[in-house]
Structure formats: C-alpha cells, structure tokens
PDB file of N, CA, C and O in Angstrom:
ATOM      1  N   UNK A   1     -77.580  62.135 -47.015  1.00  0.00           N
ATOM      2  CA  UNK A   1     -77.593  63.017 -48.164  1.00  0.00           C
ATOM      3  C   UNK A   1     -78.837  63.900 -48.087  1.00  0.00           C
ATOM      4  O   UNK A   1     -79.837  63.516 -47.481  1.00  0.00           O
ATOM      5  N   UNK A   2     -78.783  64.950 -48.632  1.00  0.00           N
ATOM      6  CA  UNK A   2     -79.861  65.986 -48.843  1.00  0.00           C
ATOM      7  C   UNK A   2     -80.818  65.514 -49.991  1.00  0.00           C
ATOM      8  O   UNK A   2     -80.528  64.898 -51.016  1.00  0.00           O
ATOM      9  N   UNK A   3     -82.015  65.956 -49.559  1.00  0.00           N
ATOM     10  CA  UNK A   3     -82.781  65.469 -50.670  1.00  0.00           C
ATOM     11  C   UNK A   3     -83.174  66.789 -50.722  1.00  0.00           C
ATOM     12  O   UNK A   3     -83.206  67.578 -49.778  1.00  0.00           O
ATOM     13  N   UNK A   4     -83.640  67.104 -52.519  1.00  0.00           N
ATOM     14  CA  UNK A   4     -84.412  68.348 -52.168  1.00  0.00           C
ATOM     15  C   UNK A   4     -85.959  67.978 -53.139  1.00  0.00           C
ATOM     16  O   UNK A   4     -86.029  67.269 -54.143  1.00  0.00           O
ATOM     17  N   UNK A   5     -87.022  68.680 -52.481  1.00  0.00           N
ATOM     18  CA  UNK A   5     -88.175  68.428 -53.193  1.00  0.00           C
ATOM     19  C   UNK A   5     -88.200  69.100 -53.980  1.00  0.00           C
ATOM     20  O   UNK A   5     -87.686  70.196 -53.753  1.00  0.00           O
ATOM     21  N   UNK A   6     -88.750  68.878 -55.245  1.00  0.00           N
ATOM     22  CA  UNK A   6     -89.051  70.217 -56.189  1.00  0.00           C
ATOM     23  C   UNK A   6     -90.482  70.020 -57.272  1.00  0.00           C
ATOM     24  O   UNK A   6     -91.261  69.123 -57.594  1.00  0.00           O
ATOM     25  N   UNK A   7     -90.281  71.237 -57.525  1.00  0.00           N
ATOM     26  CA  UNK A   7     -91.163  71.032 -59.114  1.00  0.00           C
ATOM     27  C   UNK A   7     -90.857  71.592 -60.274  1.00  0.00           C
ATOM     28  O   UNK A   7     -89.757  72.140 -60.204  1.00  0.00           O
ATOM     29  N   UNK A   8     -91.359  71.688 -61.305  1.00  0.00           N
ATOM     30  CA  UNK A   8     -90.275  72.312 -62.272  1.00  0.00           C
ATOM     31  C   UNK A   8     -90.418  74.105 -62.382  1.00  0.00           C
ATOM     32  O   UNK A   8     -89.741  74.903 -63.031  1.00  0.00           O
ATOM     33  N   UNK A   9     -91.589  74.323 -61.458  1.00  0.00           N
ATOM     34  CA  UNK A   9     -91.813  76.152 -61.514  1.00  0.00           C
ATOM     35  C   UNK A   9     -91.914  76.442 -60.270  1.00  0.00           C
ATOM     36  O   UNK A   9     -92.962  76.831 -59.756  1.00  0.00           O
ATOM     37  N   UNK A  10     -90.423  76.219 -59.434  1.00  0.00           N
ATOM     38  CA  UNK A  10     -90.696  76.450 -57.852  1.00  0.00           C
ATOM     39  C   UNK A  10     -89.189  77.039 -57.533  1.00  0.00           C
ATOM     40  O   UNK A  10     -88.279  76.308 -57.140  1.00  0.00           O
ATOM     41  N   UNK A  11     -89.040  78.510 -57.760  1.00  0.00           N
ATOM     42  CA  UNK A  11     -87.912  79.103 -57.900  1.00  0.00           C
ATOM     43  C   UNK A  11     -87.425  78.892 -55.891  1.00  0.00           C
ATOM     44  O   UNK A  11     -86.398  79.329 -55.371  1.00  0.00           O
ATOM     45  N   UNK A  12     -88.127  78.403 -55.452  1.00  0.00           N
ATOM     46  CA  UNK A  12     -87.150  78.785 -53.710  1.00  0.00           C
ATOM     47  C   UNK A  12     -86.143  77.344 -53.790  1.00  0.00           C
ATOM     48  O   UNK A  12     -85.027  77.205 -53.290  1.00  0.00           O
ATOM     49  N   UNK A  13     -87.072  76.177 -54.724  1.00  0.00           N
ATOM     50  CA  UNK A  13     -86.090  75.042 -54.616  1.00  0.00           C
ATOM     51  C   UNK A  13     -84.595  75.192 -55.636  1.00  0.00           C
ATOM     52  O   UNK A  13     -83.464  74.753 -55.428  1.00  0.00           O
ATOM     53  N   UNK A  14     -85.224  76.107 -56.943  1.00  0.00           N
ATOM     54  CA  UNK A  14     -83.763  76.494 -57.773  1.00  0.00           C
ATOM     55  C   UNK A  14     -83.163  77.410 -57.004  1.00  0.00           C
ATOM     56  O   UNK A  14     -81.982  77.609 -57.287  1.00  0.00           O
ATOM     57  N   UNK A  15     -83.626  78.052 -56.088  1.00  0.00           N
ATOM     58  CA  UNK A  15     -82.241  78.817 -55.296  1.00  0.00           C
ATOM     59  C   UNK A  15     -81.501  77.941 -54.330  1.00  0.00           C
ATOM     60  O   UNK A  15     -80.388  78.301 -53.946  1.00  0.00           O
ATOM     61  N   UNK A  16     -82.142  76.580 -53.818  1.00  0.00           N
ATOM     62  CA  UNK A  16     -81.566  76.236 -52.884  1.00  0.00           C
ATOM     63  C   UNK A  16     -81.050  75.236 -53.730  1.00  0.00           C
ATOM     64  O   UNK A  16     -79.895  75.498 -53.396  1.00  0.00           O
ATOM     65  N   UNK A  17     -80.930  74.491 -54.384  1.00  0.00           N
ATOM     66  CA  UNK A  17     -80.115  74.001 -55.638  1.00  0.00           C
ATOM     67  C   UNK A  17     -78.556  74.644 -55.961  1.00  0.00           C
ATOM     68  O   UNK A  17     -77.490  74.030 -55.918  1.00  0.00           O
ATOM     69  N   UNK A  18     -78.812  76.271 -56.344  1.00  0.00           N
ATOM     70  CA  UNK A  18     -77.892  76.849 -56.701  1.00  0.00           C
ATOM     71  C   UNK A  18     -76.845  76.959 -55.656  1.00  0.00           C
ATOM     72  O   UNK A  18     -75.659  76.985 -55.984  1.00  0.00           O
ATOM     73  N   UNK A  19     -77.240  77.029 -54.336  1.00  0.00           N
ATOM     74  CA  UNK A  19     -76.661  77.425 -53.009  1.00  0.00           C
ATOM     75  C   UNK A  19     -75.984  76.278 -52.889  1.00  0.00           C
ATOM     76  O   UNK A  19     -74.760  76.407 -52.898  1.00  0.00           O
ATOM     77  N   UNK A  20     -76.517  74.922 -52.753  1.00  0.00           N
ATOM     78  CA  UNK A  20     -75.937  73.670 -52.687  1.00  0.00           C
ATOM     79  C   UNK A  20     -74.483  73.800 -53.274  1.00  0.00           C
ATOM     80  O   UNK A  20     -73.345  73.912 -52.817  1.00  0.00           O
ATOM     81  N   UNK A  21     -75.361  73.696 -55.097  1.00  0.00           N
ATOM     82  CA  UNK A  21     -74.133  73.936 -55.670  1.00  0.00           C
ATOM     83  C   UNK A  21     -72.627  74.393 -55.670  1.00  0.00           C
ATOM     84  O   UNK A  21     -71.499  73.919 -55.803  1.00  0.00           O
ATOM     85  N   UNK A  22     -73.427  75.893 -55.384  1.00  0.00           N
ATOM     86  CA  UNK A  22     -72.189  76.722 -55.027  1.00  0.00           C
ATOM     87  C   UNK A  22     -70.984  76.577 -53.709  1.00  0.00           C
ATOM     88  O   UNK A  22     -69.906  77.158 -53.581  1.00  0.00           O
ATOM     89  N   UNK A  23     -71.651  75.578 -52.841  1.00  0.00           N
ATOM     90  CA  UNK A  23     -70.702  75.454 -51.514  1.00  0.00           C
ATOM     91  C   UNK A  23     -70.535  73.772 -52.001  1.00  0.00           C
ATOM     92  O   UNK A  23     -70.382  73.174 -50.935  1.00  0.00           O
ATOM     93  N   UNK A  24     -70.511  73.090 -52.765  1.00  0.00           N
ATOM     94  CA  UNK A  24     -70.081  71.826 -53.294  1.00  0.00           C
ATOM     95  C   UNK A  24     -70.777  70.976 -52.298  1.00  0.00           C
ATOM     96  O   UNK A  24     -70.162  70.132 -51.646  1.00  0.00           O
ATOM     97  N   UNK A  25     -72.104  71.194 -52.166  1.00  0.00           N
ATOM     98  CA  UNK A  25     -72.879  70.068 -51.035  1.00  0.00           C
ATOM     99  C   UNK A  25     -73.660  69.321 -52.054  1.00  0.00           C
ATOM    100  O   UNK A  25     -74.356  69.843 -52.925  1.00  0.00           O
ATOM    101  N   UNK A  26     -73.475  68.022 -51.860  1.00  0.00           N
ATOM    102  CA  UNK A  26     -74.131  67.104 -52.409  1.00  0.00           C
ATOM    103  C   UNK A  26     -75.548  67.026 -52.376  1.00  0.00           C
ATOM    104  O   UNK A  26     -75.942  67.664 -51.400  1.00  0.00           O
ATOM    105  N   UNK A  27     -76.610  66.460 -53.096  1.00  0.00           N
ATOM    106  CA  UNK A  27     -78.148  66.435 -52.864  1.00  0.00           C
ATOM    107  C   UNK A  27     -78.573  65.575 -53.888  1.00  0.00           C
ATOM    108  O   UNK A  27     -77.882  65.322 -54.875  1.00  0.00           O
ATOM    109  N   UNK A  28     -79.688  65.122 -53.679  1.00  0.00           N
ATOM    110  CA  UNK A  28     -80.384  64.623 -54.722  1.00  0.00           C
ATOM    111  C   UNK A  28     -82.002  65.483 -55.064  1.00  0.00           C
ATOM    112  O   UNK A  28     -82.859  66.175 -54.515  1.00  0.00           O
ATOM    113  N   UNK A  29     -81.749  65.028 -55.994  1.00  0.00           N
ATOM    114  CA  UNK A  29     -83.713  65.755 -56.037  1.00  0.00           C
ATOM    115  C   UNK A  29     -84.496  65.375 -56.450  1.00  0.00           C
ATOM    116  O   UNK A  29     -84.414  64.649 -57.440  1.00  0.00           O
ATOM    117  N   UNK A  30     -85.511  65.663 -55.934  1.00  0.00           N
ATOM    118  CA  UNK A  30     -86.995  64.495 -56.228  1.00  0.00           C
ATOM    119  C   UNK A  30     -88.142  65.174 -56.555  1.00  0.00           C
ATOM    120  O   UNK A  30     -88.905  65.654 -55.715  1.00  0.00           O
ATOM    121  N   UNK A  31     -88.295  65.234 -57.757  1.00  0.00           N
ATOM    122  CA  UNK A  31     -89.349  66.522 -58.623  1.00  0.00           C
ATOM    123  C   UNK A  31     -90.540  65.274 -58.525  1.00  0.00           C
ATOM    124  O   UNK A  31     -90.770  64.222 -59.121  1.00  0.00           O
ATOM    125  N   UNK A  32     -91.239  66.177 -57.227  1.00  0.00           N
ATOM    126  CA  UNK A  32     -93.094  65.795 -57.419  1.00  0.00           C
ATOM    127  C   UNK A  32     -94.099  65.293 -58.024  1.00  0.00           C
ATOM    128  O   UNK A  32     -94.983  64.463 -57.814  1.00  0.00           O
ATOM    129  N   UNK A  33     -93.543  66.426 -59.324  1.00  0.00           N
ATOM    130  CA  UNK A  33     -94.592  66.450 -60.108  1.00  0.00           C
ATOM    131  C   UNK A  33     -94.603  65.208 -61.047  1.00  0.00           C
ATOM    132  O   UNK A  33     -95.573  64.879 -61.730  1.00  0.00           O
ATOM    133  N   UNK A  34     -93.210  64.450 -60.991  1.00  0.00           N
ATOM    134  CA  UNK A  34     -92.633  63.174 -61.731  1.00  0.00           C
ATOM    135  C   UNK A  34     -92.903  61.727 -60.957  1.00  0.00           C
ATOM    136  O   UNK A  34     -93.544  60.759 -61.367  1.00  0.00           O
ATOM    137  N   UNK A  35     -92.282  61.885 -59.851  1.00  0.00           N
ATOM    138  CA  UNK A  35     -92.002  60.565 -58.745  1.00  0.00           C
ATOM    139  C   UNK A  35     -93.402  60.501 -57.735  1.00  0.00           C
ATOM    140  O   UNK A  35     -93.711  61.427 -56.986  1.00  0.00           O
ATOM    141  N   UNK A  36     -94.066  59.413 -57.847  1.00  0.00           N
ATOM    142  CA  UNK A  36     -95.307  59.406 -57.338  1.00  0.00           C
ATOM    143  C   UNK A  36     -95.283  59.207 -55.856  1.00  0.00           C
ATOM    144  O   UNK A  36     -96.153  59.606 -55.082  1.00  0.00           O
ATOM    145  N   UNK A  37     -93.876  58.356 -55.444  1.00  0.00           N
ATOM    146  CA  UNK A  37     -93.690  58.141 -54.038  1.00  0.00           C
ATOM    147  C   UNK A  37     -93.157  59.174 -53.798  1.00  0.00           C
ATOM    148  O   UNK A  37     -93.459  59.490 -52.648  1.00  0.00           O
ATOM    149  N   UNK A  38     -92.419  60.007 -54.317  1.00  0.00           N
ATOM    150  CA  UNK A  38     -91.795  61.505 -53.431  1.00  0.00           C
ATOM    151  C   UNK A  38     -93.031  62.664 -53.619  1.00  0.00           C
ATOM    152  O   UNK A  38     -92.715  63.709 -53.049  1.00  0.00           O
ATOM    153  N   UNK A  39     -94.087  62.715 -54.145  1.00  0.00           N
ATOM    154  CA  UNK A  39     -95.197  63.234 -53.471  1.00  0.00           C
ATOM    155  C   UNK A  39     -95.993  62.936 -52.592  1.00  0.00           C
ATOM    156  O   UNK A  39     -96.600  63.773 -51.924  1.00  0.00           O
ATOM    157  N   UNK A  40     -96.132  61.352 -52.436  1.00  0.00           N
ATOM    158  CA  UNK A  40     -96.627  60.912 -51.541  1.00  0.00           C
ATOM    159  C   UNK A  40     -96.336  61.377 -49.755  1.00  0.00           C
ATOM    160  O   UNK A  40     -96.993  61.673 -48.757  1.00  0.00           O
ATOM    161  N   UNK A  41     -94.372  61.134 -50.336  1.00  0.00           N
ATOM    162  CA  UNK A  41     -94.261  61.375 -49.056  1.00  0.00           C
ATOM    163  C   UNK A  41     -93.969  62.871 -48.665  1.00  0.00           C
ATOM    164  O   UNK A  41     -94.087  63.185 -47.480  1.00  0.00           O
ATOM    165  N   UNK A  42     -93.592  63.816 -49.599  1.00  0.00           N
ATOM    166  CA  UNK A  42     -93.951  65.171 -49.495  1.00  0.00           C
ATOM    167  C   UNK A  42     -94.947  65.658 -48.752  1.00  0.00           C
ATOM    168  O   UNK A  42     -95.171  66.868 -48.737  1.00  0.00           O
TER     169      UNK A  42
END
C-alpha cells in the first residue's frame, strides 16, 4: 500500500492525495506533525 507523508499545510501532499483519489488508488496517510513514529521515520 501507498503511504503518503503529510502535514496539515503541505499542498504537494493534497495534490497527490487528490490524484490518488481520482485514479481509485488506495493509500494511507501519516500526518507528521501527529504520529511521532512517522516523523521519526520520515
């Protein structure tokens, strides 16, 4: 599965979100600024 990194004011990850979206590709997402191990490993 796709993971995507994000934060909540990081418009290249809401475009690649939207893109996902739009071609029905699955992802998960792991906002930084929240999850201490997905910055870590960021």
């Amino acid at each position: 599965m796709i993971k995507v990194y994000t934060t909540y004011s990081c418009p290249y990850c809401t475009r690649a979100k939207n893109y996902l979206d739009l071609h029905g590709i699955e992802y998960e997402t792991l906002n930084i600024q929240e999850d201490n191990e997905a910055r870590d490993f960021f």
